[in-house]
C-alpha positions as CSV (number, residue, x, y, z in Angstrom):
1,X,0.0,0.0,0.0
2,X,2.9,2.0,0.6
3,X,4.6,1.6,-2.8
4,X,1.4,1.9,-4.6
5,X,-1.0,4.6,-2.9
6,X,1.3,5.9,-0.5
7,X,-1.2,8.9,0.1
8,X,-3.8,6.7,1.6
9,X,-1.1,5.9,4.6
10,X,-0.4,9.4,5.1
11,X,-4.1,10.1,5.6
12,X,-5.3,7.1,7.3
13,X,-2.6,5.9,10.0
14,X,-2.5,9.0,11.9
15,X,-5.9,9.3,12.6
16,X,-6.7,5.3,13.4
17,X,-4.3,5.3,15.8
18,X,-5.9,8.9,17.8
19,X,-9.1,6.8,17.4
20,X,-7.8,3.8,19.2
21,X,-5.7,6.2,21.8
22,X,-9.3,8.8,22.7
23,X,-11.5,5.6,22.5
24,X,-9.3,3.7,25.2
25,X,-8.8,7.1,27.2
26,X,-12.6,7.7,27.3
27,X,-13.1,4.1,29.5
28,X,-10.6,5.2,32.1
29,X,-13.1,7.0,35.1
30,X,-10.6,8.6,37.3
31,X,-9.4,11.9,36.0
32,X,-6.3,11.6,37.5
33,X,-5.2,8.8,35.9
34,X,-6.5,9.5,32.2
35,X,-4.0,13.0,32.6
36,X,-1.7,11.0,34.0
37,X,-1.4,8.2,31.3
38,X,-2.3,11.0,28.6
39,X,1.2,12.6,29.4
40,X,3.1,9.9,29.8
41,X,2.1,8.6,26.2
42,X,2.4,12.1,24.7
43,X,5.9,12.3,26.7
44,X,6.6,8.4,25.4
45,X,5.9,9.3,21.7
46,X,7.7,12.3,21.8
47,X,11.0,11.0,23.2
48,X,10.5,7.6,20.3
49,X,9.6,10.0,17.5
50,X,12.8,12.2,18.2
51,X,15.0,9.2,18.5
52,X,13.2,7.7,15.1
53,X,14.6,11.1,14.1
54,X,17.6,11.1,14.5
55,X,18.3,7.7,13.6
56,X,16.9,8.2,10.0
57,X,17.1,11.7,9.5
58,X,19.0,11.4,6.4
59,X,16.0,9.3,5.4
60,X,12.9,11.3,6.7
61,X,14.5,14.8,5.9
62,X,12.0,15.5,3.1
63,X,11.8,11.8,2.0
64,X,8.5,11.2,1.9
65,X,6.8,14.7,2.0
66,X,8.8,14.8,-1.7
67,X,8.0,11.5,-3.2
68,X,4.7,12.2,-1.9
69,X,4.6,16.2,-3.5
70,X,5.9,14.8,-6.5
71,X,3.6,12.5,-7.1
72,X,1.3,15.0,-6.7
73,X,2.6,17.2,-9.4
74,X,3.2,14.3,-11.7
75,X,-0.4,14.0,-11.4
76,X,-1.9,16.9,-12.2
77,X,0.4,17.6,-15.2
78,X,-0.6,14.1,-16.6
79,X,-3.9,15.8,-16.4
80,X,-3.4,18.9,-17.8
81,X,-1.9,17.1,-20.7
82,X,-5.0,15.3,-21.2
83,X,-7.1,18.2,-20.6
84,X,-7.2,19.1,-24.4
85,X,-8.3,15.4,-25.2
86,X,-10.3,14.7,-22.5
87,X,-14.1,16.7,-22.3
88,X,-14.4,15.4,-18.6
89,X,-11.4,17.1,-17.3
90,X,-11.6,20.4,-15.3
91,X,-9.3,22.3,-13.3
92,X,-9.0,23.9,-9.7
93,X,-7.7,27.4,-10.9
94,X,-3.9,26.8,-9.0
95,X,-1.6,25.1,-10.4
96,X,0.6,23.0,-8.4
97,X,4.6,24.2,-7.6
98,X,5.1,21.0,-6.0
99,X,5.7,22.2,-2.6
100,X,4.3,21.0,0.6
101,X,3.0,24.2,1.1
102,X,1.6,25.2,-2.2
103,X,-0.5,21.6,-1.4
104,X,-1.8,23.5,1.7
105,X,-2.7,26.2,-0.4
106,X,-4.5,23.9,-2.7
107,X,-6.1,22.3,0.2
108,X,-9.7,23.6,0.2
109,X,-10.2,23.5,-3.6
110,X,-8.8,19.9,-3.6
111,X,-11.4,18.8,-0.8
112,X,-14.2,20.6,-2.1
113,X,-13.5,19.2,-5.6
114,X,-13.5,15.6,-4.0
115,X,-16.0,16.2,-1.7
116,X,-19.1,18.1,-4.4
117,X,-18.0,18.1,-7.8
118,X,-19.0,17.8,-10.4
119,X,-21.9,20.4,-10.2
120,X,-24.5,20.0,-12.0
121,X,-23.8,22.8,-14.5
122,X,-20.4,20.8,-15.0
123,X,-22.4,17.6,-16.3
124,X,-21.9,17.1,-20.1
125,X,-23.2,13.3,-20.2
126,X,-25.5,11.3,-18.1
127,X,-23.1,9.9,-16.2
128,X,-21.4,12.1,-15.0
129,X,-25.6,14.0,-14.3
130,X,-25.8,10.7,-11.8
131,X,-22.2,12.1,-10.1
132,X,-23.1,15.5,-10.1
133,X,-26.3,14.4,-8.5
134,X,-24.4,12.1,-5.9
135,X,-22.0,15.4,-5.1
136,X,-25.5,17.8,-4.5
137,X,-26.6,15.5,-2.3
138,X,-23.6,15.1,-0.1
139,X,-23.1,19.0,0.1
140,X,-26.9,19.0,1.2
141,X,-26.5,16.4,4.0
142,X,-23.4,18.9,5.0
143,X,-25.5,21.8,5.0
144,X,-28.3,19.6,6.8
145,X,-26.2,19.1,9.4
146,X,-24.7,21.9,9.9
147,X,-28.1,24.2,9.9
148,X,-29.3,21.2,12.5
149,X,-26.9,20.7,14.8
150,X,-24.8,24.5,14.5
151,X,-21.5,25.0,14.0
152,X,-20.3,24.5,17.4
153,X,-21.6,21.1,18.2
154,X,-20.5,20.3,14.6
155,X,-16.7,21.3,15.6
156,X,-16.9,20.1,19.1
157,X,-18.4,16.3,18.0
158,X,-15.5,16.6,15.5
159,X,-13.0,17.0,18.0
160,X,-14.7,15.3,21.2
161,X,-16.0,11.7,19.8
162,X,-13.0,9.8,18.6
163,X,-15.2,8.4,15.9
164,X,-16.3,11.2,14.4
165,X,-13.1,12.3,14.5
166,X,-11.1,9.5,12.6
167,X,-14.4,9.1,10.1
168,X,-13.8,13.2,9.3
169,X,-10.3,13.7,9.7
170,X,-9.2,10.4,7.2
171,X,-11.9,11.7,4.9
172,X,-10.3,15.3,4.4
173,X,-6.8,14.2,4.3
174,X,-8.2,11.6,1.6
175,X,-10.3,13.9,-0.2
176,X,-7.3,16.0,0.0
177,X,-4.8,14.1,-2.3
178,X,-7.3,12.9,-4.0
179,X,-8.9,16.4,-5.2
180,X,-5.3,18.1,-6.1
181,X,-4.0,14.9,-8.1
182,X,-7.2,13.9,-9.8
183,X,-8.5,16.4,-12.5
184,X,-10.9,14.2,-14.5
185,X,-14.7,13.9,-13.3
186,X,-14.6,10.3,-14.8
187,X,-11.3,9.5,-12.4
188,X,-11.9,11.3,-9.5
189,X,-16.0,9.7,-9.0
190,X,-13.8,6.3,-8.6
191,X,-10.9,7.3,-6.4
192,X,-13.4,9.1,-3.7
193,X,-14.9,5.7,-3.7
194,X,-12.7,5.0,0.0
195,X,-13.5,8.4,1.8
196,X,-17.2,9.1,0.7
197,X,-18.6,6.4,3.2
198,X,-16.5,8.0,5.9
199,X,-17.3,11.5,5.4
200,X,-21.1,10.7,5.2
201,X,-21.1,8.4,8.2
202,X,-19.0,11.1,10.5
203,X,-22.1,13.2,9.3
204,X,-25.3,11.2,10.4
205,X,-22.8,10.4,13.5
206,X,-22.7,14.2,14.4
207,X,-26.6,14.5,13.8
208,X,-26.9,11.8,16.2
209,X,-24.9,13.1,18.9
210,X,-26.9,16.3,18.5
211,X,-30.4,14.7,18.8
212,X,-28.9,12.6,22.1
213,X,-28.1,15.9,23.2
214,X,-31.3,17.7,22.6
215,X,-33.3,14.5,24.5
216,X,-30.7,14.4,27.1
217,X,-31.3,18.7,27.3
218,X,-35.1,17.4,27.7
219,X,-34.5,15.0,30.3
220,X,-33.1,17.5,32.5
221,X,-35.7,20.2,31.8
222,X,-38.3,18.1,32.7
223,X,-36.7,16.2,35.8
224,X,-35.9,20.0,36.9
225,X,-39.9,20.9,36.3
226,X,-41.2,17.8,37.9
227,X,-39.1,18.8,41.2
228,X,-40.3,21.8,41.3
229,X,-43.8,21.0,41.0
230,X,-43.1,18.3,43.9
């Protein structure tokens, strides 16, 4: 996986293992303790990634961030190439330097391309209509959600459930590398294949957690009237 879609490492590992770190950290009751064995594992992975470090640094300095930006460019000028040839390919308005931070800067359009495109106004056959259909409806259920539940308890779910969080997070990062190397509609409906059920289950997840909230709010309320009445 490594040699062949080294991307998917970069945004999946990192975020599986916070998941199974927050998940374990959530059983432990005593408050105390979860600070205390939150430190010492921060402290622990710290110390091993320094030594990792300097052991390889030859290896890690750049290494991977360049095979992994080069790839990237490689990419999208493959694309462009095509793009005279090939009716389905569009473009993100940036073209890539091959830097890690012109891929920041390409960040947002790259997601949102993975993420809701095409639009429908970019559909030139019927299948790519069904796709463009597909994308409106995911940006909906985003908007659903986020009109629903608010932007706070959309960010704090995000942050706070370890689910949500590794569901969300991989799915950016994915959509990510997947958006700023893939600039053919036809292409890019198959590689966001891996992150789409992700992204949309971190999204009924967070309308969940607001709806337990809002009963749980309801509870309260009512336990709080009942003992006043009594």
């Amino acid at each position: 996986l490594g040699l062949v879609k080294s991307y998917i490492l970069f945004s999946y590992l990192p975020f599986f293992f916070l998941f199974i770190f927050f998940s374990y950290l959530k059983r432990i009751k005593e408050v105390f303790v979860r600070i205390v064995l939150a430190s010492c594992i921060v402290i622990t992975s710290c110390i091993g990634l320094w030594l990792v470090g300097e052991k390889l640094q030859e290896e890690m300095e750049g290494l991977a961030l360049d095979k992994l930006t080069e790839s990237v460019q490689k990419s999208q000028e493959g694309f462009n190439r095509m793009a005279e040839f090939a009716e389905s390919t569009f473009s993100l308005g940036v073209e890539y330097d091959g830097s890690v931070g012109g891929l920041v800067k390409m960040a947002p359009l790259g997601i949102v391309a993975t993420l809701y495109r095409p639009y429908i106004w970019e559909s030139k056959k019927l299948s790519s209509l069904l796709s463009s259909l597909e994308s409106l409806a995911v940006m909906l259920l985003t908007l659903f959600v986020l009109y629903k539940a608010g932007l706070r308890t959309f960010l704090g779910s995000i942050f706070k459930d370890p689910m949500i969080m590794y569901c969300f997070w991989f799915a950016i990062v994915f959509a990510l590398f997947v958006g700023v190397t893939t600039l053919n509609f036809g292409t890019l409906v198959r590689y966001k294949i891996p992150c789409m059920p992700f992204y949309i289950i971190s999204m009924v997840l967070i309308l969940e957690r607001h709806k337990t909230k809002k009963l749980q709010q309801a509870a309260a309320k009512q336990i709080q009237e009942d003992n006043t009445v009594g």
